[in-house]
Biopython code that builds the backbone (N, CA, C, O; Angstrom):
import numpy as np
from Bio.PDB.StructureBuilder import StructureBuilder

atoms = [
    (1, "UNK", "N", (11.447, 1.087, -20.516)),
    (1, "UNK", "CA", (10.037, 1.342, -20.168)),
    (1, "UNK", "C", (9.570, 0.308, -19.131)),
    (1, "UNK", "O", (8.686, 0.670, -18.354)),
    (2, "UNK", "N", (10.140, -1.133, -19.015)),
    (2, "UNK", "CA", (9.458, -2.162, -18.532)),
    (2, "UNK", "C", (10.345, -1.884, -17.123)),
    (2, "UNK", "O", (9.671, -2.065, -16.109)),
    (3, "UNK", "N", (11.544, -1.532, -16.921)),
    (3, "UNK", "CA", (12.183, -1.163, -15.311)),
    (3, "UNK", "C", (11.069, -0.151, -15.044)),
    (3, "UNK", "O", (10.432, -0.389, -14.018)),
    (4, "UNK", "N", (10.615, 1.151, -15.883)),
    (4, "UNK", "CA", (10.051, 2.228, -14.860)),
    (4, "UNK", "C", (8.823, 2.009, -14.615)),
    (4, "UNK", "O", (8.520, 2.371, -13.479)),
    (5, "UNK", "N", (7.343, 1.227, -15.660)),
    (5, "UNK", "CA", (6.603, 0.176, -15.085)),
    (5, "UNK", "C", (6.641, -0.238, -14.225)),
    (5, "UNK", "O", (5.579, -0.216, -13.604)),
    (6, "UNK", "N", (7.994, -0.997, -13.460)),
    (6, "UNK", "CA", (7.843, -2.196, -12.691)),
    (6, "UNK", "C", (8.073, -0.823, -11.349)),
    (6, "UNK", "O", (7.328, -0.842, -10.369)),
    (7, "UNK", "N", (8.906, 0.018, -11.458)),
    (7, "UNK", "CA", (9.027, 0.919, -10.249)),
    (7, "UNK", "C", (7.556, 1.478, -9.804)),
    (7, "UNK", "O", (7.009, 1.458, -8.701)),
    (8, "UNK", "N", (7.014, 2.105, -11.372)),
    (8, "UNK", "CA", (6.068, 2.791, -10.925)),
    (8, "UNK", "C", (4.843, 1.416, -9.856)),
    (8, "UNK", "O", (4.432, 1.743, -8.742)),
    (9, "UNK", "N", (4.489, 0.078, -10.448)),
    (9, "UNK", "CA", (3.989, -0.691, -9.659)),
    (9, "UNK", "C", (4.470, -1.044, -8.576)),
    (9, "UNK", "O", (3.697, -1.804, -7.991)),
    (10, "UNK", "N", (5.825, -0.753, -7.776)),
    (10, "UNK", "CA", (6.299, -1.029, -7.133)),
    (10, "UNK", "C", (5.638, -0.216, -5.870)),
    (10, "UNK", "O", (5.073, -0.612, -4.851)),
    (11, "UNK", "N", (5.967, 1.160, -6.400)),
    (11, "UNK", "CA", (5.528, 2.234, -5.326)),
    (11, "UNK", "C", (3.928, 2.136, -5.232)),
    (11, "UNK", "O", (3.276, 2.287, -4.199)),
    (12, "UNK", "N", (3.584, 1.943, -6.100)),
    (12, "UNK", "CA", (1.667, 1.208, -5.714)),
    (12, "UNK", "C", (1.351, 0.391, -5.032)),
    (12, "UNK", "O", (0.301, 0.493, -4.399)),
    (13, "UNK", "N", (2.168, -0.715, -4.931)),
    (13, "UNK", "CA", (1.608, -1.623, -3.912)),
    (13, "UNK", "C", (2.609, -1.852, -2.825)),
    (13, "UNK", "O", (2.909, -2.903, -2.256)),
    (14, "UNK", "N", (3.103, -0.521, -2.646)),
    (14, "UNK", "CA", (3.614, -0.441, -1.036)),
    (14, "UNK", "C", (2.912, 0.794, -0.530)),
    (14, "UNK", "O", (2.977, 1.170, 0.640)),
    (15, "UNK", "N", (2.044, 1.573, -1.756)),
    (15, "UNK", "CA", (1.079, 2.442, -0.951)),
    (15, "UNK", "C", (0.033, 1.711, -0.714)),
    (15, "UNK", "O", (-0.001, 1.238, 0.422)),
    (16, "UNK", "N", (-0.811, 1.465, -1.386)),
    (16, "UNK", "CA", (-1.692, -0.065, -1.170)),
    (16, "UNK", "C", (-1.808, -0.915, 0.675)),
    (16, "UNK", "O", (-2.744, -1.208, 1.419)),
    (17, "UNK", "N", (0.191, -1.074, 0.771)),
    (17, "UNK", "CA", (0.175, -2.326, 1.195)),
    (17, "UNK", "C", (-0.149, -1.087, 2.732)),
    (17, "UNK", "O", (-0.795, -1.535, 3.679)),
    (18, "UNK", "N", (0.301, 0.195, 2.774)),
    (18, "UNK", "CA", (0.588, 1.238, 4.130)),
    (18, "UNK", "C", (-1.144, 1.408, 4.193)),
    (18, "UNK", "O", (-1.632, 1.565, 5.312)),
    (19, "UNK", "N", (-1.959, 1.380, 3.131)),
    (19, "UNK", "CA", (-3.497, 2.057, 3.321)),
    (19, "UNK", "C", (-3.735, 0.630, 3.916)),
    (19, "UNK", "O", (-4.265, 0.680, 5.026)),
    (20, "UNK", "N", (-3.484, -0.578, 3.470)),
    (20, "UNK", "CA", (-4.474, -1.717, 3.949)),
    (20, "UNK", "C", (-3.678, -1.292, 5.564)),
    (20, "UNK", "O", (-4.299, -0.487, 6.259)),
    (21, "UNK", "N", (-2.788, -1.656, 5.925)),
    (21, "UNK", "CA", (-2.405, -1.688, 7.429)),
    (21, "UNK", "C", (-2.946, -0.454, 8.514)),
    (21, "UNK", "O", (-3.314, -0.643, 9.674)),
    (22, "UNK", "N", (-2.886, 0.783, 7.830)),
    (22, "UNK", "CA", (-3.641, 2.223, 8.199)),
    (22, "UNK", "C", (-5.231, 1.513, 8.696)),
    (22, "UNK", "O", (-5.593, 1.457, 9.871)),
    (23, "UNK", "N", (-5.844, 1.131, 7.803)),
    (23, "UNK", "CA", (-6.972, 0.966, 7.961)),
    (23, "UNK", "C", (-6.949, -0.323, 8.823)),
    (23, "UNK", "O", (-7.786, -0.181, 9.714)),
    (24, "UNK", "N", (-6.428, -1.328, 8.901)),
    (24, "UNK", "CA", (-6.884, -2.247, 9.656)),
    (24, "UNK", "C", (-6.115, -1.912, 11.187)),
    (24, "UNK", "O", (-6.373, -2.766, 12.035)),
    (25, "UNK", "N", (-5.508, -1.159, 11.497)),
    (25, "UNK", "CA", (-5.255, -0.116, 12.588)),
    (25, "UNK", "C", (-6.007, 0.457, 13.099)),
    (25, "UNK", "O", (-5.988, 0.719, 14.302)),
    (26, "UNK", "N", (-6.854, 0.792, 12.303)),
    (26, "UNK", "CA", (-8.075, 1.813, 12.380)),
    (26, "UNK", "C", (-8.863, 1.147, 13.058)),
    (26, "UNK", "O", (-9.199, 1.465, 14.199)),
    (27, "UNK", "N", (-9.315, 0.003, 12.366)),
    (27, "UNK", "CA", (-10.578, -1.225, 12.716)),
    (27, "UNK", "C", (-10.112, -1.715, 13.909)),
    (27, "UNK", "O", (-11.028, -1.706, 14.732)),
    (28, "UNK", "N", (-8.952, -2.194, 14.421)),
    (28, "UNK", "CA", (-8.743, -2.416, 15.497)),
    (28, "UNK", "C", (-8.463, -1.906, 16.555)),
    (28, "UNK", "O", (-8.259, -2.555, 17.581)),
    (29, "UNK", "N", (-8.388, -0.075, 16.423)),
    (29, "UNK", "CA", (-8.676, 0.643, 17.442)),
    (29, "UNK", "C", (-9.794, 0.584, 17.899)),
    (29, "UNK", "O", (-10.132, 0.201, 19.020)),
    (30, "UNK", "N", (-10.620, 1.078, 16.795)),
    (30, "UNK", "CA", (-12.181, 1.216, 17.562)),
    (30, "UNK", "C", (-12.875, -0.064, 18.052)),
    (30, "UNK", "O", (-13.824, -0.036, 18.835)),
    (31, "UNK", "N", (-12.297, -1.285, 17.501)),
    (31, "UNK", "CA", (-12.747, -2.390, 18.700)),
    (31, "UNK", "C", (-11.935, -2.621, 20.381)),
    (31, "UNK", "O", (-12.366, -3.467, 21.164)),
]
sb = StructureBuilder()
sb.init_structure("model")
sb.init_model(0)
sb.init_chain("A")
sb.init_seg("    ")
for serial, (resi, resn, name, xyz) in enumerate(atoms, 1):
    if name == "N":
        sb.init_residue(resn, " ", resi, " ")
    sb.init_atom(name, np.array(xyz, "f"), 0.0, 1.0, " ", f" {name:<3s}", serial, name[0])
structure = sb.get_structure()
């Protein structure tokens, strides 16, 4: 249970890590 936990958090904060960079992409287009 504690490996598929750690996967399932795994894949969260590399979606996390693609939305923060998306968005600060974003912010630095429109400047």
């Amino acid at each position: 249970m504690s490996l598929r936990f750690n996967r399932l958090v795994g894949r969260l904060a590399r979606h996390g890590v693609s939305l923060l960079g998306t968005a600060e992409m974003s912010v630095r287009g429109r400047k």
